[in-house]
N, C-alpha and C positions, 0 to 999 in steps of 0.2 A: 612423506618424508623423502629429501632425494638429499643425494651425498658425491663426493667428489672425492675420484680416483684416477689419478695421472691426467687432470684434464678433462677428463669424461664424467658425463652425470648417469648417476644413477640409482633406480628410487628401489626402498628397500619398503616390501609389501608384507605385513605382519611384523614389526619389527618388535615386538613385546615378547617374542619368545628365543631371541638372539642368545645364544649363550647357555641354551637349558641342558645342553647337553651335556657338559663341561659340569654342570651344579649334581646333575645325575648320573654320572660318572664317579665322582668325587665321592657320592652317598654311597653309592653300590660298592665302592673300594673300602671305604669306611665301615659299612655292616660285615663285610667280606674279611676285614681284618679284626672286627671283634671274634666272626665266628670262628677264626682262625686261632686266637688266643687263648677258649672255651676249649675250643676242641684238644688243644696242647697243654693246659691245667686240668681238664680231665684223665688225658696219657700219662703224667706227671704221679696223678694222684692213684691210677692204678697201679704205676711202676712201684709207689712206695708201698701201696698194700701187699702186691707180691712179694717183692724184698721182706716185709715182716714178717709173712707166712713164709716163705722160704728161712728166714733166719730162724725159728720159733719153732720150723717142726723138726731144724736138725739140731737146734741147743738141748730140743726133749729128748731126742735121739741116742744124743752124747751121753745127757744126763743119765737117758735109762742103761745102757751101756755099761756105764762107770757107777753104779748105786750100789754095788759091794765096797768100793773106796769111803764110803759116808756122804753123806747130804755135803757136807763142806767143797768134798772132791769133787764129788760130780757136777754141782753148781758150780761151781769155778771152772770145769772142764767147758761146761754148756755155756759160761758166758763171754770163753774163749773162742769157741765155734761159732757166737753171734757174732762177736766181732769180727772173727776174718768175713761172716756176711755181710756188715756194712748196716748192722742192727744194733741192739742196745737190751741185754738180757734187764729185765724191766722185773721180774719175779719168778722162783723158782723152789718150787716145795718137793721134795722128792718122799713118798711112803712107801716104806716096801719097795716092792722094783719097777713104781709105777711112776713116772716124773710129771710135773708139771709147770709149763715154763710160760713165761709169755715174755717177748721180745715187740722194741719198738720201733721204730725206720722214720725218718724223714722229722721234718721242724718243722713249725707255725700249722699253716692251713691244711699242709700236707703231710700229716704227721699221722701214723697208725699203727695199733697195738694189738698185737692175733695171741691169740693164747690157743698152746699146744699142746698135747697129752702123749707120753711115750711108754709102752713096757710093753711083758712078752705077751704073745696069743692069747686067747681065752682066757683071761685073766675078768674076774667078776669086774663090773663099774662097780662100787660102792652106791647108793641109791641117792645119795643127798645129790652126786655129780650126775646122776641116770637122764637123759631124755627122757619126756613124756613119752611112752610108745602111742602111737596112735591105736584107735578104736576098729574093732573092724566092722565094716559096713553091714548097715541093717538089712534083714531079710527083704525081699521085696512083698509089700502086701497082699495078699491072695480075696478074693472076692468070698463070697461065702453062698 
């Protein structure tokens, strides 16, 4: 194939790969900007879980706090404290002086709900709420 530039000929030798570069370029920006997008809707979606846990262990906070005022008070206290978090007090039962609250952060895809537990020290869990404690490990077996 020969071609014509200001007069002068000249022959272009493999010319079936003219331009790949530009094609592959184009791809690597394109993958490069998806993984950029993943990357910034995963940041997104941690920001809102933190925000809920932050909103959620201080509305139980308040709540346990204020549980001599009545269930009333202090849930209205703790859904006061989620809002200036930038949460959404989502449930709040208070027994005793022991709260429990769950707050929600963020809309549609990114949207997430932590539920928090507040009151004084050593205070018994009730058992229905208790973790499984885990087992403790089996002896090791001896030969005989």
């Amino acid at each position: 194939m020969t071609g014509c530039f200001f007069g002068r000929r000249w022959a272009v030798a493999g010319g079936g790969d003219r331009g790949s570069a530009t094609v592959w370029s184009v791809g690597a920006i394109a993958v490069l900007c998806v993984v950029f997008g993943a990357v910034l809707a995963l940041g997104q979606a941690v920001v809102v879980r933190h925000r809920a846990a932050g909103g959620a262990d201080l509305a139980a906070l308040a709540a346990a706090d204020h549980w001599a005022d009545g269930t009333a008070a202090a849930c209205g206290r703790a859904g006061r404290v989620a809002r200036a978090q930038g949460t959404r007090l989502v449930r709040c039962v208070v027994v005793g002086e022991i709260s429990d609250v769950t707050a929600a952060s963020g809309r549609g895809p990114f949207a997430a709900e932590v539920r928090a537990r507040a009151g004084p020290a050593g205070q018994p869990v009730p058992a229905e709420r208790a973790l499984p404690r885990p087992s403790p490990p089996a002896p090791p077996a001896t030969a005989p």
